[in-house]
C-alpha positions as CSV (number, residue, x, y, z in Angstrom):
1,X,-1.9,14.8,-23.7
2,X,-5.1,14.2,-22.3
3,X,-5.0,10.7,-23.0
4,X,-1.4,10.3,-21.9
5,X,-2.6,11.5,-18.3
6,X,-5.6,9.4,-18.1
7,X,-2.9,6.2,-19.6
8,X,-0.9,7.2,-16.8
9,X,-3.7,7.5,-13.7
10,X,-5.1,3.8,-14.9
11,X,-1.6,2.1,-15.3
12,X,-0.9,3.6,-11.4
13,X,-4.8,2.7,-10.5
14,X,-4.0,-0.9,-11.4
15,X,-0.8,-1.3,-10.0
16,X,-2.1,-0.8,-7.1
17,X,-5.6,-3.2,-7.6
18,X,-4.3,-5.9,-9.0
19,X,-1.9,-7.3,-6.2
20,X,-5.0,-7.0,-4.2
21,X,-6.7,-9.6,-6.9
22,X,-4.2,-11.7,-7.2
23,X,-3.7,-11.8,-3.1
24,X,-6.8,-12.3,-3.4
25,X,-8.5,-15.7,-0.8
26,X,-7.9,-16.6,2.9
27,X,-5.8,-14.4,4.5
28,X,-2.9,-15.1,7.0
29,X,-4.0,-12.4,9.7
30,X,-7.4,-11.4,11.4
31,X,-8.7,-7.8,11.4
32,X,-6.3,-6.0,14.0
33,X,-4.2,-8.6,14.4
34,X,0.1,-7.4,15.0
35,X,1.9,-7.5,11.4
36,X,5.5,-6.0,10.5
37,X,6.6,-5.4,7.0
38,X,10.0,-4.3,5.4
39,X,11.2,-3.3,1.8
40,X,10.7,0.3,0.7
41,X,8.1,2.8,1.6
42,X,6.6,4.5,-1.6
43,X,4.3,7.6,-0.8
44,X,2.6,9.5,-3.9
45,X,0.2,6.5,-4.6
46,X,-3.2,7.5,-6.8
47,X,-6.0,5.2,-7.0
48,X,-9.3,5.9,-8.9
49,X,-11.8,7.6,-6.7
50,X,-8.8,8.5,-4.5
51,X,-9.2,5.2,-2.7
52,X,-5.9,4.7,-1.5
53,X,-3.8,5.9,1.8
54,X,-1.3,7.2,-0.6
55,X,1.4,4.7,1.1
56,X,2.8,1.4,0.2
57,X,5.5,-1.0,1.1
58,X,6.9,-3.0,-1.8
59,X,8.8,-6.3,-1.0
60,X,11.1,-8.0,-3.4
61,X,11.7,-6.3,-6.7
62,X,10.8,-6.8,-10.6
63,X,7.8,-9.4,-11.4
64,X,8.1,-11.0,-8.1
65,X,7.4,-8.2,-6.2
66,X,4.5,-7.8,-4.0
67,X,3.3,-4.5,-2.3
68,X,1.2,-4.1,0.5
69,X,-0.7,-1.0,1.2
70,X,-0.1,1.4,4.7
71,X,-1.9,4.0,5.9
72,X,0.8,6.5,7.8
73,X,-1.5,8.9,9.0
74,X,-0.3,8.4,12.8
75,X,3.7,8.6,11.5
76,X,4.8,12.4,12.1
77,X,6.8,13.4,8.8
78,X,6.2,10.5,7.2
79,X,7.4,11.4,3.8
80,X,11.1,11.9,5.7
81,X,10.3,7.7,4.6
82,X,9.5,7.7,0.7
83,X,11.4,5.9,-1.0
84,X,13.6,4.2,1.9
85,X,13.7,0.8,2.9
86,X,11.9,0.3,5.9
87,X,10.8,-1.4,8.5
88,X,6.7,-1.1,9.1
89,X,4.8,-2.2,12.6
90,X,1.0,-1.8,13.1
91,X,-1.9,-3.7,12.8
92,X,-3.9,-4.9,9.9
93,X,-7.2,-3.6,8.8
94,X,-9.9,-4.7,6.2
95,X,-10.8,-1.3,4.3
96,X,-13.9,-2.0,2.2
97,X,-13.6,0.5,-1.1
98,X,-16.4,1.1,-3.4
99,X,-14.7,0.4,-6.2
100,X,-11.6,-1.4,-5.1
101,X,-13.3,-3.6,-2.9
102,X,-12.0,-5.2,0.5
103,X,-8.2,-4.3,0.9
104,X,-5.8,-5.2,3.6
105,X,-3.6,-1.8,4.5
106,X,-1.1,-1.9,7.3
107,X,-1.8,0.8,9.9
108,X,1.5,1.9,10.8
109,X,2.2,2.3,14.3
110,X,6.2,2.9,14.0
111,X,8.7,3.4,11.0
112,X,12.2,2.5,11.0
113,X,15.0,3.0,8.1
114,X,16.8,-0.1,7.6
């Protein structure tokens, strides 16, 4: 069991990581700069360290799907939003993690359901 928890807490850990890796290079945006994202909001997000807002917005679906991470700390009731397709507006930041590194997260200014 003990194993099958930690199995678990690593396979969500690098779910989350690795898109970062691979997105990894010049970025299309500048620190603060106006983005908007849509596909569906998932909340309940666990990284190692806890080093995560706990919020991500996953475009497209199967292999080819990307996910982006969002911090929804200035959405009231955001959870009314888990696991709805949305529509995300904020401004990007550059979150430097001990152990995750530099990661782009979305700080969402408005949430729409699509």
């Amino acid at each position: 069991m003990r194993y099958a928890m930690g199995s678990l807490i690593l396979a969500v850990a690098l779910s989350i990581w690795c898109p970062t890796l691979l997105a990894a290079g010049e970025p299309s945006f500048k620190e603060g700069s106006p983005a908007t994202l849509s596909g569906k909001l998932q909340g309940g997000i666990m990284a190692i360290g806890g080093e995560t807002t706990g919020w991500q917005v996953v475009q497209g679906e199967g292999e080819k799907a990307t996910s982006t991470e969002v911090d929804m700390s200035a959405i009231e009731k955001p959870e009314a939003f888990d696991g709805v397709k949305v529509t995300v507006t904020g401004k990007m930041h550059l979150v430097k993690y001990v152990e995750r590194g530099d990661v782009w997260i979305l700080k969402a200014e408005s949430v729409k359901k699509d």
